[in-house]
Structures are given as structure tokens and as C-alpha cells.
PDB file of the backbone (N, CA, C, O) and the ligand in Angstrom, with CONECT records:
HET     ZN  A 101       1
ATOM      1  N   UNK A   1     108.150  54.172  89.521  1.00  0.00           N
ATOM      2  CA  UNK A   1     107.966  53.183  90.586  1.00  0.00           C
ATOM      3  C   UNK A   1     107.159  53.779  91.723  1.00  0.00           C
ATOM      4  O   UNK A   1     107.286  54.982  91.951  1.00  0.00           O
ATOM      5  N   UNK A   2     106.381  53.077  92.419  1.00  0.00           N
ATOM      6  CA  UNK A   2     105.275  53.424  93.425  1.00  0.00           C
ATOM      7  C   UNK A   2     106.454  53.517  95.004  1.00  0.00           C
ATOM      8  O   UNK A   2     106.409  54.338  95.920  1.00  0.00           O
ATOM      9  N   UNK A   3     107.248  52.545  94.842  1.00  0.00           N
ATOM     10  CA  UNK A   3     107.906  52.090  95.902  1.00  0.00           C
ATOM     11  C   UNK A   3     108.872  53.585  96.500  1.00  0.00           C
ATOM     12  O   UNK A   3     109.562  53.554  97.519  1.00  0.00           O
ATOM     13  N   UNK A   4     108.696  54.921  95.525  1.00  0.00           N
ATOM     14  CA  UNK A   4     109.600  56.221  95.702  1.00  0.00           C
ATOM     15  C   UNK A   4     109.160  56.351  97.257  1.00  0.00           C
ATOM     16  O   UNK A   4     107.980  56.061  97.452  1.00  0.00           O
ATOM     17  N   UNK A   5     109.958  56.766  98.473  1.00  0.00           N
ATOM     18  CA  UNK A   5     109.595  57.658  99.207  1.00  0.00           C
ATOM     19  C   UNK A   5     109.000  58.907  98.947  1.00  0.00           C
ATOM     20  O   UNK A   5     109.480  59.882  98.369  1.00  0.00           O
ATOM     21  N   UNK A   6     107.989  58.761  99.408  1.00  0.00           N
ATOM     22  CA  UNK A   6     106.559  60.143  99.209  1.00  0.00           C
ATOM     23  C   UNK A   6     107.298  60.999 100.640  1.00  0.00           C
ATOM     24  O   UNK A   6     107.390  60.573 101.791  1.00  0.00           O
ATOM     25  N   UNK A   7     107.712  62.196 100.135  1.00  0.00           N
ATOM     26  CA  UNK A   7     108.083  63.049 101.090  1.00  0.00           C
ATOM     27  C   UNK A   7     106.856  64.115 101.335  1.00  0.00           C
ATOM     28  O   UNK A   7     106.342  64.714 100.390  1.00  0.00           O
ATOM     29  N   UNK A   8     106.536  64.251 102.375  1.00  0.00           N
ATOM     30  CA  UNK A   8     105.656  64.684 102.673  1.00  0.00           C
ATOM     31  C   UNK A   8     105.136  66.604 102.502  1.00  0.00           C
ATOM     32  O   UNK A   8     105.758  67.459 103.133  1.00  0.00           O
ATOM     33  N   UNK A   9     104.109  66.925 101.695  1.00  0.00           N
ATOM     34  CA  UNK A   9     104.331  68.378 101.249  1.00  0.00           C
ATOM     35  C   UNK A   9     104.483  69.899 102.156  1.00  0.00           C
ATOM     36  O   UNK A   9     103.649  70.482 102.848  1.00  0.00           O
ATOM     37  N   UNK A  10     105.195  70.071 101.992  1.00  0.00           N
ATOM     38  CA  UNK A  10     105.305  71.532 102.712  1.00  0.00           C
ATOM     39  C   UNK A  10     104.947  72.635 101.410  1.00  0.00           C
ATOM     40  O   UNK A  10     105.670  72.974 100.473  1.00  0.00           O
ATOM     41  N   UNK A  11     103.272  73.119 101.813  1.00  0.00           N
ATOM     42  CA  UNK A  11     102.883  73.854 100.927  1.00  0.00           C
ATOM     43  C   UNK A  11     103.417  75.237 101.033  1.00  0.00           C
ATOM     44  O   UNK A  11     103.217  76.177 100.265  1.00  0.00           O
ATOM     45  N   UNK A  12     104.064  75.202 102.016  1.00  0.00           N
ATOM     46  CA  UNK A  12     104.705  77.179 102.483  1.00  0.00           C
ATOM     47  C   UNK A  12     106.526  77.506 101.935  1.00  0.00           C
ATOM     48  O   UNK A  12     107.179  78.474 101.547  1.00  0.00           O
ATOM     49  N   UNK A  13     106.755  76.063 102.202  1.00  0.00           N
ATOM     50  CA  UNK A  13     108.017  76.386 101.824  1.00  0.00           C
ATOM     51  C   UNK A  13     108.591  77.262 100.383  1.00  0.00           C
ATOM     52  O   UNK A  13     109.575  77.995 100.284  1.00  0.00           O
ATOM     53  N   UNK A  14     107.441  76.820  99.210  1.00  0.00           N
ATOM     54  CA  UNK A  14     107.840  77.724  97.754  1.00  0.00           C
ATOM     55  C   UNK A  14     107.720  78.592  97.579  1.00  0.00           C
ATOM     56  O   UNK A  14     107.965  79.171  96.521  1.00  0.00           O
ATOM     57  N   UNK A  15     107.075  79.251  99.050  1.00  0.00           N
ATOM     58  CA  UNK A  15     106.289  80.868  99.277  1.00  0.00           C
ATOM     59  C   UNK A  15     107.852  81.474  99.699  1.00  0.00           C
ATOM     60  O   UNK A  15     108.808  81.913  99.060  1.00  0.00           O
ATOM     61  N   UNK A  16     107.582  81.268 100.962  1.00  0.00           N
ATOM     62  CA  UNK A  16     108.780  81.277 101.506  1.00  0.00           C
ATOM     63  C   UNK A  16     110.312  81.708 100.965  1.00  0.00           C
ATOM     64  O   UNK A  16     110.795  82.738 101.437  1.00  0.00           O
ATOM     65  N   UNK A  17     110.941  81.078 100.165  1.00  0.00           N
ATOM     66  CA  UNK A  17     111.821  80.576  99.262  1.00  0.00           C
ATOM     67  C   UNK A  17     111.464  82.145  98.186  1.00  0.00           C
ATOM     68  O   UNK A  17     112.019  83.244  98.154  1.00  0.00           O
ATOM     69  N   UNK A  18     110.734  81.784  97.706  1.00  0.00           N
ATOM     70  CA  UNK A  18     110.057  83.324  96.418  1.00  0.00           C
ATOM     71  C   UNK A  18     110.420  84.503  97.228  1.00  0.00           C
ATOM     72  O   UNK A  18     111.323  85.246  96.841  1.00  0.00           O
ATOM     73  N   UNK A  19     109.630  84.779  98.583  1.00  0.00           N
ATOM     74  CA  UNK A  19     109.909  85.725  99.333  1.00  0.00           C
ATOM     75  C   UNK A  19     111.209  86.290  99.853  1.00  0.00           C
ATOM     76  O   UNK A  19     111.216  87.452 100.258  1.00  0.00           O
ATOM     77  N   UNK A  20     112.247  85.602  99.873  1.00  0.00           N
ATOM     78  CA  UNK A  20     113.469  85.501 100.371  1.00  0.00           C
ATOM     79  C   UNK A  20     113.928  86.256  99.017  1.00  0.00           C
ATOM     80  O   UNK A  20     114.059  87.479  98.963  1.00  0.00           O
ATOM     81  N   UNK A  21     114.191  85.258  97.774  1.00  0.00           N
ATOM     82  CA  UNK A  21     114.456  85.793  96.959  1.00  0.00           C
ATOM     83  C   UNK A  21     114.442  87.078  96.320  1.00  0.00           C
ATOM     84  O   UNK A  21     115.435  87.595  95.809  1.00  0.00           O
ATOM     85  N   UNK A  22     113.032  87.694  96.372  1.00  0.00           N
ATOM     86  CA  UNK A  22     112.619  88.648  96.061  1.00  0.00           C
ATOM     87  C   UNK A  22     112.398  89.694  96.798  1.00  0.00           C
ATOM     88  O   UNK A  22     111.555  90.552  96.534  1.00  0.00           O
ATOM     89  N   UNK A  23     113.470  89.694  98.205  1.00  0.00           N
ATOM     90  CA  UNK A  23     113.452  90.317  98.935  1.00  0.00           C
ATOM     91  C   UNK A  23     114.681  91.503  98.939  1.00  0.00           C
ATOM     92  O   UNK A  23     115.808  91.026  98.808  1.00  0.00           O
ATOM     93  N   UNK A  24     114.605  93.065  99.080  1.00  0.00           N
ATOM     94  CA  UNK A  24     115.441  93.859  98.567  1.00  0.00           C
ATOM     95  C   UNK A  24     116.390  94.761  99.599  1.00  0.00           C
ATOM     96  O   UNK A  24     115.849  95.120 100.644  1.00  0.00           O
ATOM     97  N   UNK A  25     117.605  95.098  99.394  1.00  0.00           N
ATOM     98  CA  UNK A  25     117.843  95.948 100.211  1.00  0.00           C
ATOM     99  C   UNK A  25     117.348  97.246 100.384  1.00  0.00           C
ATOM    100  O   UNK A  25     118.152  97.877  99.697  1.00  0.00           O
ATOM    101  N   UNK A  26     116.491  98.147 100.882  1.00  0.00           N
ATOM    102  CA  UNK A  26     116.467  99.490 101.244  1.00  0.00           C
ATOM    103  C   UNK A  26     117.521  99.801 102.353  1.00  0.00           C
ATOM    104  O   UNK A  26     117.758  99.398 103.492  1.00  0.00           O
ATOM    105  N   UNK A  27     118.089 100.790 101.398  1.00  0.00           N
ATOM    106  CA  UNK A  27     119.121 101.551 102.418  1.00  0.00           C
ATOM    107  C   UNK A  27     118.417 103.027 102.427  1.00  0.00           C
ATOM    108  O   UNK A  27     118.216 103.493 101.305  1.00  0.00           O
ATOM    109  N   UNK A  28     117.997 103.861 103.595  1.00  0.00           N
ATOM    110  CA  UNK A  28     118.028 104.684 103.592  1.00  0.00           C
ATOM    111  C   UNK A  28     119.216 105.955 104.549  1.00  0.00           C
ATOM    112  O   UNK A  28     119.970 105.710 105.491  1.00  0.00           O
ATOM    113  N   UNK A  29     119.000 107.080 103.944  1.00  0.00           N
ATOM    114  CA  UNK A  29     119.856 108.203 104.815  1.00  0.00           C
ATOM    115  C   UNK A  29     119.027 109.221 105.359  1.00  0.00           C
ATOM    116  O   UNK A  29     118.364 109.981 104.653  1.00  0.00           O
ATOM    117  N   UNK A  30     119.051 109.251 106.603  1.00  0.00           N
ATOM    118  CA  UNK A  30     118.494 110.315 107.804  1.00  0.00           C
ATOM    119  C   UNK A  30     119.766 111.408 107.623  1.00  0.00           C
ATOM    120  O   UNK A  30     120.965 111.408 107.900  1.00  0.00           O
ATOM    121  N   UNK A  31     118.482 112.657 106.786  1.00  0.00           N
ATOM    122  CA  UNK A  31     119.330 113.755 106.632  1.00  0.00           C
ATOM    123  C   UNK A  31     119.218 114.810 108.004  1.00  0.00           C
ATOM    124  O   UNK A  31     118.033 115.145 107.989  1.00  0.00           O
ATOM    125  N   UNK A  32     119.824 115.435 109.081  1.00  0.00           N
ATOM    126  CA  UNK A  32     119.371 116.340 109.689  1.00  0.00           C
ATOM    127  C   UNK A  32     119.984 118.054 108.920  1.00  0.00           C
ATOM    128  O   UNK A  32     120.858 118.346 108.103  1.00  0.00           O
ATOM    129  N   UNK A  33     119.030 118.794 109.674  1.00  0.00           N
ATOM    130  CA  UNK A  33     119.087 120.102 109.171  1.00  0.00           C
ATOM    131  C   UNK A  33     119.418 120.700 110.517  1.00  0.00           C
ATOM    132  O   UNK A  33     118.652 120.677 111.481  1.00  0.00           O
ATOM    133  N   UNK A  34     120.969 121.394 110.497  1.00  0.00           N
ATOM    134  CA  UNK A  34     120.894 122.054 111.308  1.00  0.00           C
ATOM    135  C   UNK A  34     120.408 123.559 111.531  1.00  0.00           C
ATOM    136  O   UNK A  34     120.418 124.058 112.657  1.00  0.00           O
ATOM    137  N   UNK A  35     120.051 124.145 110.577  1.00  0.00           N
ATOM    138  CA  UNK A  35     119.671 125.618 110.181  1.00  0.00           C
ATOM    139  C   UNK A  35     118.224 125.603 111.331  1.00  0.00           C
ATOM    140  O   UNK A  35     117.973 126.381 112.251  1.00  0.00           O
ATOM    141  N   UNK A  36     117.436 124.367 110.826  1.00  0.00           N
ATOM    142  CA  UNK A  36     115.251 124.360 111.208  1.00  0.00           C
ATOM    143  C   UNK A  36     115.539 122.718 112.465  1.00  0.00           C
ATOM    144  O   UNK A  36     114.595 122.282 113.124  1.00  0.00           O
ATOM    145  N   UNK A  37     116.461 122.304 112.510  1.00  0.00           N
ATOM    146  CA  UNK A  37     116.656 120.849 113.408  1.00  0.00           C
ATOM    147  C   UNK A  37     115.807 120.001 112.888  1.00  0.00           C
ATOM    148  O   UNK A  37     115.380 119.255 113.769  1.00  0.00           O
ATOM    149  N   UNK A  38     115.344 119.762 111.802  1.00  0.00           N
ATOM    150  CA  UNK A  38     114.737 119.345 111.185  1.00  0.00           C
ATOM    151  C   UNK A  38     115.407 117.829 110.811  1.00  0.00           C
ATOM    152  O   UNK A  38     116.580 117.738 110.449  1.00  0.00           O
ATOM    153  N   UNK A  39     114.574 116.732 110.935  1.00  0.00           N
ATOM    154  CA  UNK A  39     115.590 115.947 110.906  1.00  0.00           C
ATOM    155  C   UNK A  39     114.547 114.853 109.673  1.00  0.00           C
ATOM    156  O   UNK A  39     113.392 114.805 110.098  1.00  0.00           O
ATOM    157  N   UNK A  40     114.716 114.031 108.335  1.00  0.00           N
ATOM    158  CA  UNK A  40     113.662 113.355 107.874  1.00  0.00           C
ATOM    159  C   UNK A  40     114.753 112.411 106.851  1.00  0.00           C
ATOM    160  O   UNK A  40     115.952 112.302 107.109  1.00  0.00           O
ATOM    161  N   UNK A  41     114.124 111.808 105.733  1.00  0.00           N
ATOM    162  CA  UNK A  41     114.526 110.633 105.296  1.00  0.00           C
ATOM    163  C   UNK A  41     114.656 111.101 103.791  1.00  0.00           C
ATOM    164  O   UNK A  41     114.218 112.044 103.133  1.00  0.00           O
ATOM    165  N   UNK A  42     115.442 110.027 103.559  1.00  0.00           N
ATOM    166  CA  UNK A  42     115.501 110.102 101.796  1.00  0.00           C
ATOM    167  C   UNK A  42     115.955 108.597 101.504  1.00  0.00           C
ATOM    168  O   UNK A  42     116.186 107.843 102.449  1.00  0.00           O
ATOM    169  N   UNK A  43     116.065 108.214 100.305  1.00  0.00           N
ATOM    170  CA  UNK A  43     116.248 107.112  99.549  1.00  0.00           C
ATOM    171  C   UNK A  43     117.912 107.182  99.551  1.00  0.00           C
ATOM    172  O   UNK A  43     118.291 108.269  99.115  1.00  0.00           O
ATOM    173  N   UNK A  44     119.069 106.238  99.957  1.00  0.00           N
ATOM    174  CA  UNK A  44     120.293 106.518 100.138  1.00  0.00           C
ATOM    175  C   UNK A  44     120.736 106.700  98.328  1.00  0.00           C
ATOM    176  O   UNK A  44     120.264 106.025  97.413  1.00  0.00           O
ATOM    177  N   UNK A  45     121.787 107.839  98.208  1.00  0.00           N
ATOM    178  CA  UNK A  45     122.460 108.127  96.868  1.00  0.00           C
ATOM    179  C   UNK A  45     123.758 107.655  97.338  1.00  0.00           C
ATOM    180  O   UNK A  45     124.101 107.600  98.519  1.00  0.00           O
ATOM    181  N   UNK A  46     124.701 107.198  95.965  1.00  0.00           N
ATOM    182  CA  UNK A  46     125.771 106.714  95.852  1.00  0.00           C
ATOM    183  C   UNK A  46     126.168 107.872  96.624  1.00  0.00           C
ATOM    184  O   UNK A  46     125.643 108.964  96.844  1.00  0.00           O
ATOM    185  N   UNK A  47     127.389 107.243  97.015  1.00  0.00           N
ATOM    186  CA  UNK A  47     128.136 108.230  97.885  1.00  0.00           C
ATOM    187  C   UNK A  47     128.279 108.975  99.127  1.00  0.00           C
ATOM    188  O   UNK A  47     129.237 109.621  99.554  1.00  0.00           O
ATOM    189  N   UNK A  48     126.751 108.680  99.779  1.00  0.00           N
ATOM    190  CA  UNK A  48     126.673 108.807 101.339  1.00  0.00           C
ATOM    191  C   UNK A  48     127.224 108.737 101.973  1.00  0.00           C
ATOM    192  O   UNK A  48     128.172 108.252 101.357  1.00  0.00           O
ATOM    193  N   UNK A  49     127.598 108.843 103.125  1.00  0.00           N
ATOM    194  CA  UNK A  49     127.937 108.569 103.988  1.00  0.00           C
ATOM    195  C   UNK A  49     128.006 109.216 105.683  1.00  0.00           C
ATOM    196  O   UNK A  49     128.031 110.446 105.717  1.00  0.00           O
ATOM    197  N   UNK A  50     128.024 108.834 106.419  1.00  0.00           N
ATOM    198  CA  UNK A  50     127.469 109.192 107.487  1.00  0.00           C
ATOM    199  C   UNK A  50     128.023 110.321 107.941  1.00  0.00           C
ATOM    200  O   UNK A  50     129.184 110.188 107.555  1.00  0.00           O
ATOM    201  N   UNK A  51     127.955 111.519 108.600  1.00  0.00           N
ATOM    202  CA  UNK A  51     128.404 113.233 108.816  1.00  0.00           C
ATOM    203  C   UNK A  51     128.779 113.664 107.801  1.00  0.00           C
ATOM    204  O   UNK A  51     129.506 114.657 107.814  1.00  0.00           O
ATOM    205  N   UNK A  52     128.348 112.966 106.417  1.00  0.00           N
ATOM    206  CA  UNK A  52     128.786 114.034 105.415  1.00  0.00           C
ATOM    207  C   UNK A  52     127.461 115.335 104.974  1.00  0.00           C
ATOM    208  O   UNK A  52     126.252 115.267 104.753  1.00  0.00           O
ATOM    209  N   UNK A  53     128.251 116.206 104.998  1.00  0.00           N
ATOM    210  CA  UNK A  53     127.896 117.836 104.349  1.00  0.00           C
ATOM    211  C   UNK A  53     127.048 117.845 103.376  1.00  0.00           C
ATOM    212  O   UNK A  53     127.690 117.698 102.336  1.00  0.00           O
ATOM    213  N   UNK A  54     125.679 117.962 103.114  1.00  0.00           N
ATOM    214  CA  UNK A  54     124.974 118.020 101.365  1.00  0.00           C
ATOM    215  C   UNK A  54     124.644 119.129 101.157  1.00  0.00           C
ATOM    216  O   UNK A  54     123.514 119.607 101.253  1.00  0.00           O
ATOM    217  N   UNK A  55     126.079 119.872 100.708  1.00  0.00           N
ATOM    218  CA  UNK A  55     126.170 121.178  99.897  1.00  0.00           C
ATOM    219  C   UNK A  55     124.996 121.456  98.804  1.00  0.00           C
ATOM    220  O   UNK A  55     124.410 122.532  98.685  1.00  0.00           O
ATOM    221  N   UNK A  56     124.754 120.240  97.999  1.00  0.00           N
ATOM    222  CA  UNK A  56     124.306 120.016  96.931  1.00  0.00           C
ATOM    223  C   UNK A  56     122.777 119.335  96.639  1.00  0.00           C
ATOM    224  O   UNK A  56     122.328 118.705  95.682  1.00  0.00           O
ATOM    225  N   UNK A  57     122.230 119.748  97.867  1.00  0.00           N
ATOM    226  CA  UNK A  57     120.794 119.652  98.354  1.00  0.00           C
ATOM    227  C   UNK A  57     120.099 120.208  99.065  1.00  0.00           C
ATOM    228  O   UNK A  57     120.795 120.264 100.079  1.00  0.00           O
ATOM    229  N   UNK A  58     118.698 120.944  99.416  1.00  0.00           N
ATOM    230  CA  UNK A  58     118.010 121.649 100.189  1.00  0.00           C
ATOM    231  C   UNK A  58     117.138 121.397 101.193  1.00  0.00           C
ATOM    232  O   UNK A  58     116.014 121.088 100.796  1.00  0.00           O
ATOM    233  N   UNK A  59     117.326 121.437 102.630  1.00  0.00           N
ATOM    234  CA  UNK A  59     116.416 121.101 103.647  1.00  0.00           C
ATOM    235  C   UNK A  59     115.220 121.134 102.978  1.00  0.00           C
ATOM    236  O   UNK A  59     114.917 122.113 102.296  1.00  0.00           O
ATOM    237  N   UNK A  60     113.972 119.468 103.178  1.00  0.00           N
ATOM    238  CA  UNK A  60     112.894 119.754 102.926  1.00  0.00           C
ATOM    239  C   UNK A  60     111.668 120.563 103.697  1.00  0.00           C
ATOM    240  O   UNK A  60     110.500 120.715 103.341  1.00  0.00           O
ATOM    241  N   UNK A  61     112.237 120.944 104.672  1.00  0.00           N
ATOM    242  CA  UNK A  61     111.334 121.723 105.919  1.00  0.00           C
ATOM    243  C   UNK A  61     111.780 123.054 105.588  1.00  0.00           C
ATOM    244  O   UNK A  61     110.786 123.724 105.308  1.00  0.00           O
ATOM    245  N   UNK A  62     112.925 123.782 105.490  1.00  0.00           N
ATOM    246  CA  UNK A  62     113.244 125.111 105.387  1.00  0.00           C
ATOM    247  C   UNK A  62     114.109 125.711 103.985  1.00  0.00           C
ATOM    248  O   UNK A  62     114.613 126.790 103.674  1.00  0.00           O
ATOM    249  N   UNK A  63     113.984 124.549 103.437  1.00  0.00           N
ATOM    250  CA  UNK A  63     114.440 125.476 102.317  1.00  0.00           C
ATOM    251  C   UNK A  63     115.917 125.642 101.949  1.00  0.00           C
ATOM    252  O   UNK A  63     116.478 125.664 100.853  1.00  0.00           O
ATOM    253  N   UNK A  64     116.396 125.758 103.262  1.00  0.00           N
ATOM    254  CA  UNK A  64     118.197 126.031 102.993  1.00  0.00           C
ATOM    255  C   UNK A  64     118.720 125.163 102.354  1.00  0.00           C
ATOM    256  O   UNK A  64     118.037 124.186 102.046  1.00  0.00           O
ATOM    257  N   UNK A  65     120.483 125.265 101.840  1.00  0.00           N
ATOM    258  CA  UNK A  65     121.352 124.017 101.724  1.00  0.00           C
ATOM    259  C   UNK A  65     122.434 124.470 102.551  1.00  0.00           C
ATOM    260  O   UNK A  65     123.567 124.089 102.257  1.00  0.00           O
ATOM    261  N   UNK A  66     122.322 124.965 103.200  1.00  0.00           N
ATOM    262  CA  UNK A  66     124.277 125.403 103.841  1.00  0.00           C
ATOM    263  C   UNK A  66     124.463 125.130 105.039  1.00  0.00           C
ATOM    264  O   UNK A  66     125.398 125.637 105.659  1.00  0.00           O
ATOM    265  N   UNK A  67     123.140 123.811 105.896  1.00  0.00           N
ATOM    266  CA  UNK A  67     123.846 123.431 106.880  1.00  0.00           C
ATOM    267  C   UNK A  67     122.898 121.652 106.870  1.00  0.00           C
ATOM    268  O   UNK A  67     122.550 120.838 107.726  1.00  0.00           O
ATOM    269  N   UNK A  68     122.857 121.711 106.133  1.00  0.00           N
ATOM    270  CA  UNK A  68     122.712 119.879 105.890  1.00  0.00           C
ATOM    271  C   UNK A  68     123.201 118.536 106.368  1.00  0.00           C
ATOM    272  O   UNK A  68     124.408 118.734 106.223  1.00  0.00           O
ATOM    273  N   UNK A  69     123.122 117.474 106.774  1.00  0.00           N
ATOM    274  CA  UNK A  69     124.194 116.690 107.145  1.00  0.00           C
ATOM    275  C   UNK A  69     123.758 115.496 107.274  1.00  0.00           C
ATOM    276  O   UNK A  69     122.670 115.361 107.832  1.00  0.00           O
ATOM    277  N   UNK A  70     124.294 114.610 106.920  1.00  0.00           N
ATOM    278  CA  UNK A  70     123.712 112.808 106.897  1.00  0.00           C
ATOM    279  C   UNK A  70     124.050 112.560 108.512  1.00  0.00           C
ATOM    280  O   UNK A  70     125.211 112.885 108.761  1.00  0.00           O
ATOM    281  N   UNK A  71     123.465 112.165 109.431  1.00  0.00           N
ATOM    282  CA  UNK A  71     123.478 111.910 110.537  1.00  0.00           C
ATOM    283  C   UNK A  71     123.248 110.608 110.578  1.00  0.00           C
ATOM    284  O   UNK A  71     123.778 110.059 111.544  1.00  0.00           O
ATOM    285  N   UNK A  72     122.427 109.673 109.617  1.00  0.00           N
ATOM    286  CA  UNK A  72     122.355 108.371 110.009  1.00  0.00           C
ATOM    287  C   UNK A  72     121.963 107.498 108.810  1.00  0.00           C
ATOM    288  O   UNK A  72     120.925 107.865 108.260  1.00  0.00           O
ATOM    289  N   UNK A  73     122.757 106.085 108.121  1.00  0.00           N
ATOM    290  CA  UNK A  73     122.272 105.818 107.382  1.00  0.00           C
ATOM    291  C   UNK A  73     121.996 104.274 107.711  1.00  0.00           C
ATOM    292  O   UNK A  73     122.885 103.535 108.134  1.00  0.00           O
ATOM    293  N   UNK A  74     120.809 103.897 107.499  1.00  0.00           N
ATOM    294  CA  UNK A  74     120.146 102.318 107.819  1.00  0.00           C
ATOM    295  C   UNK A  74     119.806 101.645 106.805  1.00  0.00           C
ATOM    296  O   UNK A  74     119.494 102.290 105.804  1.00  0.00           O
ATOM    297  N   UNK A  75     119.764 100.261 106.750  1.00  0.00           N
ATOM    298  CA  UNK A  75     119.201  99.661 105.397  1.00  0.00           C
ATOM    299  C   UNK A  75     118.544  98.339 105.808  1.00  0.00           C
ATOM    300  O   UNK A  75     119.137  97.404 106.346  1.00  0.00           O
ATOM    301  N   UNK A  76     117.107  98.381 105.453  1.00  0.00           N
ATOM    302  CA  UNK A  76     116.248  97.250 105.687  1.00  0.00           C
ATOM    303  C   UNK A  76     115.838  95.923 104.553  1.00  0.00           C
ATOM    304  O   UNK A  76     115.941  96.043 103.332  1.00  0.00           O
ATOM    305  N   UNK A  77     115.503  95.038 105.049  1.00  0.00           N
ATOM    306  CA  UNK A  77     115.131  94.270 103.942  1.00  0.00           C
ATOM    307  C   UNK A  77     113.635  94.342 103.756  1.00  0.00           C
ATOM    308  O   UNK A  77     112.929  94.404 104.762  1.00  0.00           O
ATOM    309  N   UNK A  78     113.138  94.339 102.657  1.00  0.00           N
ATOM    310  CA  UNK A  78     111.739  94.951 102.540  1.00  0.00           C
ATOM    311  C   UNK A  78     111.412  93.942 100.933  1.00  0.00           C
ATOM    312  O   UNK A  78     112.215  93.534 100.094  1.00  0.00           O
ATOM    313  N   UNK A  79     109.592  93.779 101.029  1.00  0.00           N
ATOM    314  CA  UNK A  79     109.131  93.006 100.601  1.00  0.00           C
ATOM    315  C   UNK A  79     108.891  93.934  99.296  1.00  0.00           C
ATOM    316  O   UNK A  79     108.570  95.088  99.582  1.00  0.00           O
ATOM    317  N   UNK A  80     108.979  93.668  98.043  1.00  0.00           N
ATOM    318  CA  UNK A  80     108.444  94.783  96.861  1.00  0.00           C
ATOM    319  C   UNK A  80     107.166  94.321  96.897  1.00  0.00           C
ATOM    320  O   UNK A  80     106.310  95.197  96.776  1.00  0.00           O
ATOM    321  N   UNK A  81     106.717  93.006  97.051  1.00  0.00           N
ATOM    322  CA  UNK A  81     105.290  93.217  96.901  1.00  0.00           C
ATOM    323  C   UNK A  81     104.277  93.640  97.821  1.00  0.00           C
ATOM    324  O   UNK A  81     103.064  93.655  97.614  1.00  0.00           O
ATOM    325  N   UNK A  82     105.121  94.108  99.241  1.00  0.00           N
ATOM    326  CA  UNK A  82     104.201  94.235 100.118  1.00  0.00           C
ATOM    327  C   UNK A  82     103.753  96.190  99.648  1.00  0.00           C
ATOM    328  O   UNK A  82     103.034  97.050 100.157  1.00  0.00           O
ATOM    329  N   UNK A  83     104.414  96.137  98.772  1.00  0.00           N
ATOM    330  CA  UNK A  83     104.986  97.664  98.853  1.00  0.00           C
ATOM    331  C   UNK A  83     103.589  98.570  98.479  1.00  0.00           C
ATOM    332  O   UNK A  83     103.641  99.799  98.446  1.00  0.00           O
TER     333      UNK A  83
HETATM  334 ZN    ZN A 101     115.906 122.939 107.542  1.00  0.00          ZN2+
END
């Protein structure tokens, strides 16, 4: 039937909508080094958590592991295709 209400097009909205969808959590963890004060980023691993100790990893500035420490962990929403 002709007589349908023609709703009028919103060409952005299916963009939009895709984008949302396909939109991801990044969580990252701000490791500091207290050995070099070195302070930089990594991709968050199960089990983080914030002032914990990473015995079981090596400052990327100096080399050490025996004074490591998660000081801060953040998580953004981020586009994969902008990537
Ligand atoms: Zn260091």
C-alpha cells in the first residue's frame, strides 16, 4: 500500500548503531617501576589489579623484576576499525 507512513531516512543512524556495536573494551594497566621510576603501559592480564607486586615480569626501561607494581588500571572504549 502507498498509503504506509514514509518515515523519513536517517542515513547515519546504521553507522552509528555498527559502531556502537563493534565497539571494544580496552582495559589497560599502568605498570610503575620503582627500582628506574619508570612508569609505562601494558595490555591488562587476568588478574591485575591495582598495587599489586609483578614478581613475574621485568621493568621495560631497566630491566629489573623485584620492584614492579600496578599503580593504575583504566579501560577505554575504542573503535577496532579506527585501529
Ligand atoms: Zn625500571
Amino acid at each position: 500500500m502507498s498509503e504506509e507512513p514514509q518515515l523519513p531516512p536517517f542515513p547515519d543512524l546504521g553507522d552509528i548503531l555498527d559502531r556502537k556495536k563493534r565497539m571494544v573494551e580496552k582495559i589497560t594497566s599502568v605498570i610503575k617501576c620503582k627500582e628506574c621510576k619508570a612508569k609505562y603501559e601494558r595490555p591488562f592480564k587476568v588478574g591485575d589489579y591495582t598495587f599489586k607486586a609483578l614478581s613475574d615480569e621485568t621493568c621495560e626501561k631497566c630491566n629489573q623484576s623485584q620492584n614492579l607494581m600496578i599503580e593504575e588500571i583504566y579501560s577505554e572504549w575504542i573503535d577496532p576499525k579506527k585501529q
